[in-house]
N, C-alpha and C positions, 0 to 999 in steps of 0.2 A: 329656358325660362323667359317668361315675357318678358321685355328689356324695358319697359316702363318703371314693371315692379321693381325689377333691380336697380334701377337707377334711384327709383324715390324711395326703397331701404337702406341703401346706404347713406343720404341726405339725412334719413330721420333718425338712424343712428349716430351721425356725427355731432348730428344740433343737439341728439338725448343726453348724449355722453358730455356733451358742453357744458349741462346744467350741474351743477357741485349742489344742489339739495333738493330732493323732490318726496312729495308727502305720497304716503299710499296708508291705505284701507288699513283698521285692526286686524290682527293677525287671524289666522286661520290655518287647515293643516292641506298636505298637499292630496291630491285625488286624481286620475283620470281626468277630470272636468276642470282641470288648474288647478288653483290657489282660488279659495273661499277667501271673500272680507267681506265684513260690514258695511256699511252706509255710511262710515265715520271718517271722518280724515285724523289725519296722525303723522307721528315725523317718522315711522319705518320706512327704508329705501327700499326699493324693489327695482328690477330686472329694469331696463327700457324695451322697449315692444318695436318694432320697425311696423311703420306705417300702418299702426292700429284701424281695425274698424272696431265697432259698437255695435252691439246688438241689443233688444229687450226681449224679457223674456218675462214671463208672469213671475214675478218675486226676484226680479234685479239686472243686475247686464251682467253680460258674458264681453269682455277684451279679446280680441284675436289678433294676430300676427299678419300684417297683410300681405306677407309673402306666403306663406306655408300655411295658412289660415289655422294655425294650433292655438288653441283656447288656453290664452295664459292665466286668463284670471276672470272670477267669479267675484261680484260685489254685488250682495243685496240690498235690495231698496226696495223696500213695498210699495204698492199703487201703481196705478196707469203713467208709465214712464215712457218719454219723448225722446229722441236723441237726433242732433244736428252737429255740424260742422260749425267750431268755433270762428273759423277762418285763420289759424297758425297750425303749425305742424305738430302740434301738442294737444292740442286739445279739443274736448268735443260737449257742446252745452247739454244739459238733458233737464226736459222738463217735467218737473215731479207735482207731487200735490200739494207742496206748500212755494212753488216759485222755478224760478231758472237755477239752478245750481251745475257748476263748470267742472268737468273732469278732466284731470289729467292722466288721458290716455295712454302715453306714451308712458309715463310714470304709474299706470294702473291704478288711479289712486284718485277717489271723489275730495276735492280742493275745502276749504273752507270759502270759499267764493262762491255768495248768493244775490240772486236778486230775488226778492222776497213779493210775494202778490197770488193774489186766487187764479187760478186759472192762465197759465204761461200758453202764452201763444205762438206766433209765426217766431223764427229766427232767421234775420235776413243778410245777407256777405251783400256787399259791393264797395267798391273803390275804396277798399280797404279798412274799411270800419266794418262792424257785425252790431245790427239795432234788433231788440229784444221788442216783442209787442205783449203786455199783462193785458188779457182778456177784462178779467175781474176788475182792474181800476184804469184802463185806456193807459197806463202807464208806459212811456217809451225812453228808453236806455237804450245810448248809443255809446262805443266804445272801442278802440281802436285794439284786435286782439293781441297784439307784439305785446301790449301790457299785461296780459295774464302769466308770462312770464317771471314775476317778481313773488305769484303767489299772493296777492293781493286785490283788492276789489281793483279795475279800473277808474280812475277817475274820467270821466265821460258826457256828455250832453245827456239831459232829462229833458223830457217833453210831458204833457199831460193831456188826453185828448177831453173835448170837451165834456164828451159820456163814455163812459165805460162800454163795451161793444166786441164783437171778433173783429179783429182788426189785422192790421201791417202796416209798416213805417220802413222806409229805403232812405238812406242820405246819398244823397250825388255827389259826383269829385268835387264842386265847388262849394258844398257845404249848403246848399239846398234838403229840408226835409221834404218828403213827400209821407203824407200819413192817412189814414181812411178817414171818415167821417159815418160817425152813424149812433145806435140808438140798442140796447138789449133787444127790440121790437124790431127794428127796418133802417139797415144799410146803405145809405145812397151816394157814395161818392168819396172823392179825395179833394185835401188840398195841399199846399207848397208853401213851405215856411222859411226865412233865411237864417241868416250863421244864429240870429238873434230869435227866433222863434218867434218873429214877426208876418203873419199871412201877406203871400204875395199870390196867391191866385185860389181860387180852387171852381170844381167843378162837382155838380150835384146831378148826373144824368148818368149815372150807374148803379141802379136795381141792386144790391144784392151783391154789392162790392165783397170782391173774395180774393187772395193768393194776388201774387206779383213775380215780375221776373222782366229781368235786364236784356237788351239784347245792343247787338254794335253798336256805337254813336252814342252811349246812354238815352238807349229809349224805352224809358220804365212803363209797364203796361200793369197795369191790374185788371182783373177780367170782372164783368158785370152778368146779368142774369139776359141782357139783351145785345152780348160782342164786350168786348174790351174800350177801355179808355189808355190813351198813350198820351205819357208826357215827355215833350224833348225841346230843349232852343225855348223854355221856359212860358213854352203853352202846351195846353191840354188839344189831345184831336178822340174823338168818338169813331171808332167803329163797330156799324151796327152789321149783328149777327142775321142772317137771309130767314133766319125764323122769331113770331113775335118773342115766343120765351126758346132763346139759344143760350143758356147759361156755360159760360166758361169759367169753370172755378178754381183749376189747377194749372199752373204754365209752367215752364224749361225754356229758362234761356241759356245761351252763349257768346260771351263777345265775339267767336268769328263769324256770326252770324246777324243779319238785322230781322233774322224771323225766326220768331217766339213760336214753341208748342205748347197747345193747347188740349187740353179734354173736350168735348163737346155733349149739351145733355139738353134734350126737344119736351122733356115729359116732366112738367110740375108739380102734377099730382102723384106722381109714382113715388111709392116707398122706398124704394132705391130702383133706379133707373142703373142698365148695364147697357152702356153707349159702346158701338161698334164704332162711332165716325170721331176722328180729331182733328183738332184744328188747327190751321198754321195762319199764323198771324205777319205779314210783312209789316214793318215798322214805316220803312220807307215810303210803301208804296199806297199804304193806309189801307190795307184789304185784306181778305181772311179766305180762305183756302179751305175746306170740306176733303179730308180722307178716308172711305169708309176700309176696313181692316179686317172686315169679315170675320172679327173677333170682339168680345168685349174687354174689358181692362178697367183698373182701376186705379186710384189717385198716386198709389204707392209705385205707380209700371211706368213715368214718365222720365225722361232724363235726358241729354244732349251727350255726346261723343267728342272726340278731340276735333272733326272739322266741321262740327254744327249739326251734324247730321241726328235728323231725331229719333228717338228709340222709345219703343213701347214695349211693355210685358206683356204679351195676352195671355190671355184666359184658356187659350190651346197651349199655352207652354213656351212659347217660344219669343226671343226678344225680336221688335219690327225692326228693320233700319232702314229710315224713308231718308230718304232725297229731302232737304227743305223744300229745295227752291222748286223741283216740277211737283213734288207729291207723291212722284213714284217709290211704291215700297221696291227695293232694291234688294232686301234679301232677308229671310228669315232664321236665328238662329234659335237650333231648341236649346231650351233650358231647364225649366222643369217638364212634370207631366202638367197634364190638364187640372184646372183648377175652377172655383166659381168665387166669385165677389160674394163676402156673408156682408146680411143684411145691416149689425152692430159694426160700424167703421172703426173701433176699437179692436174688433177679433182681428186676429192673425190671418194674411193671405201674403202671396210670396210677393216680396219688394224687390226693386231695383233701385241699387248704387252703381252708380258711376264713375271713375277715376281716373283721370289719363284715358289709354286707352282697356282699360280693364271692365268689366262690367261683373258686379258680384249680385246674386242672387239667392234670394232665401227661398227653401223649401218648409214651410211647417208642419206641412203633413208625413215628411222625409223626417224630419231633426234635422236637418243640411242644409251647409251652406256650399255654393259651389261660387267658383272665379273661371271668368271666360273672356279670352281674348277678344277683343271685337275686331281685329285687321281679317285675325283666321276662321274667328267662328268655333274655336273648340277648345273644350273645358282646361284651365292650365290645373286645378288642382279643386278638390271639394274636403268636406270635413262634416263628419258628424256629431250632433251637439247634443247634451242628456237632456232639454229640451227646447220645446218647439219655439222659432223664437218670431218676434211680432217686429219692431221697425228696426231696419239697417243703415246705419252711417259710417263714419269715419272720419279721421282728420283730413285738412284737406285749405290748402293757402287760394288765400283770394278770394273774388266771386265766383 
């Protein structure tokens, strides 16, 4: 057995077993495909799960086992559903169509804990808080996740951005907000708020502000339509991308690392663009790196390793593992078959979670989910699911 997995089930079983009350889903009867529930929360106790992942599927999530990846339980929920890492070993946010609402994965079981708003957006971990971005009203909820433990709302910092917009919001270990700026119409930037949600800087030369991610030193990056903008030591620095429109809209950081991966995309007018080249971003060194993959990949293929090392899913099947720091791709593991990016970024195509050293992959076109080692490169276990399922997370502490 992988000795990551077994280390972080038996942590998630002892903290399960800690809890003396946990709510799960209305009943249902048992099948092949688990235990069926509702959408509802409820005080029935159910099983605890060792180191849950989340899956979606069109009409609800499917719970797995992240050891043995056996499908413990089925709870439906209509509509286009999201699912992120709360930042504790319990639980996992998922965003539905009426707001954020918190599972408890480990407990199988959808929380009465909502934040309520049109359109739930990014969910961000760092330095130990987890900040909620609401699309629909700029709304930002921040909140330390150890409190979802009580089964109750978090009490938490609220932000309100000045217009509603796609956005994202990161807090720093000193209680610095960092949040987007922008407009239903046009995105241009971020600014920096204190404990008081008082503006201490911002910066407006980022096109098309999208996605964020952490890297060493707390150097937060959100990526613009022309390079990334980095903020650290409580200034902003711009790097511009080597093309007029180089949009970077997706990044994976790591704290063993001070360089950010990035997507990279040359074609503005293209209805979806399939980028062969990604980008690595040094923090430090304030410079961006071109690696073309001689694959394409998409937003769901991105992810970081246990020593920084970046990983891609291509579009041939197989996960990349680059080097940061030269570039060099170092070895390619397969995964699935071959696949194509669909044109609807709502459809299903195979994602990449990352864990420890584990990497789990969805096949949609299989029903399958498969778990692979990343030290050795070969599969520890797969499982077949009644169906195809569209984004992959899990629980998962920290940033």
């Amino acid at each position: 057995m992988n000795t990551s997995i077994r280390s972080r089930a038996l942590t998630g079983t002892a903290l399960a077993l800690a809890v003396s009350t946990v709510l799960t889903a209305c009943g249902g009867e048992d099948s092949s495909s688990g235990t069926k529930a509702a959408g509802t929360a409820s005080a029935t106790p159910a099983a605890a799960v060792k180191d849950p992942l989340v899956a979606t599927f069109d009409g609800g999530l499917y719970i797995l086992d992240g050891e043995s990846l056996k499908l413990t339980r089925t709870i439906e929920l209509s509509g286009f559903n999201r699912v992120n890492p709360a930042g504790d070993e319990d639980h996992v946010v998922v965003s539905t169509d009426t707001g954020f609402r918190v599972l408890d994965a480990t407990g199988q079981a959808l929380t009465d804990i909502e934040y309520k708003g049109a359109k739930p957006g990014h969910v961000v971990r760092h330095a130990g808080k987890t900040v909620l971005f609401t699309d629909g009203t700029g709304a930002v909820n921040v909140f330390d996740p150890a409190d979802l433990s009580g089964g109750k709302k978090p009490e938490g910092r609220t932000y309100t951005s000045a217009e509603a917009h796609h956005g994202v919001a990161i807090e720093l270990a000193n209680g610095e907000l960092l949040s987007t700026l922008g407009t239903e119409e046009e995105r241009t930037g971020a600014l920096v708020l204190d404990e008081k949600n008082k503006e201490i800087t911002r910066n407006e030369k980022c096109p098309g502000v999208h996605g964020e991610a952490a890297a060493r030193n707390e150097a937060i990056a959100v990526g613009c339509e022309d390079g990334v903008l980095i903020y650290q030591d409580g200034k902003f620095t711009k790097v511009d991308a080597p093309d007029d429109y180089g949009r970077i809209g997706n990044q994976a950081g790591s704290d063993a690392s001070p360089i950010l991966l990035g997507d990279y995309k040359t074609d503005k007018e293209a209805e979806l663009e399939r980028p062969t080249r990604i980008s690595l971003i040094d923090t430090e060194k304030k410079k961006l790196r071109l690696v073309d993959l001689g694959t394409s990949y998409s937003f769901r293929s991105l992810a970081r390793g246990p020593e920084g090392e970046a990983l891609v899913l291509g579009t041939d099947g197989a996960i990349h593992v680059i080097d940061q720091n030269s570039g060099e791709v170092e070895r390619k593991i397969p995964a699935v078959g071959t696949w194509q990016e669909p044109l609807d970024w709502q459809q299903a195509r195979p994602t990449l979670f990352v864990r420890d050293d584990t990497a789990y992959v969805s096949d949609p076109s299989g029903k399958a989910l498969h778990a692979i080692d990343l030290e050795t490169g070969k599969k520890i276990t797969s499982v077949a699911l009644p169906q195809s399922t569209n984004e992959l997370s899990g629980v998962v502490t920290g940033s």
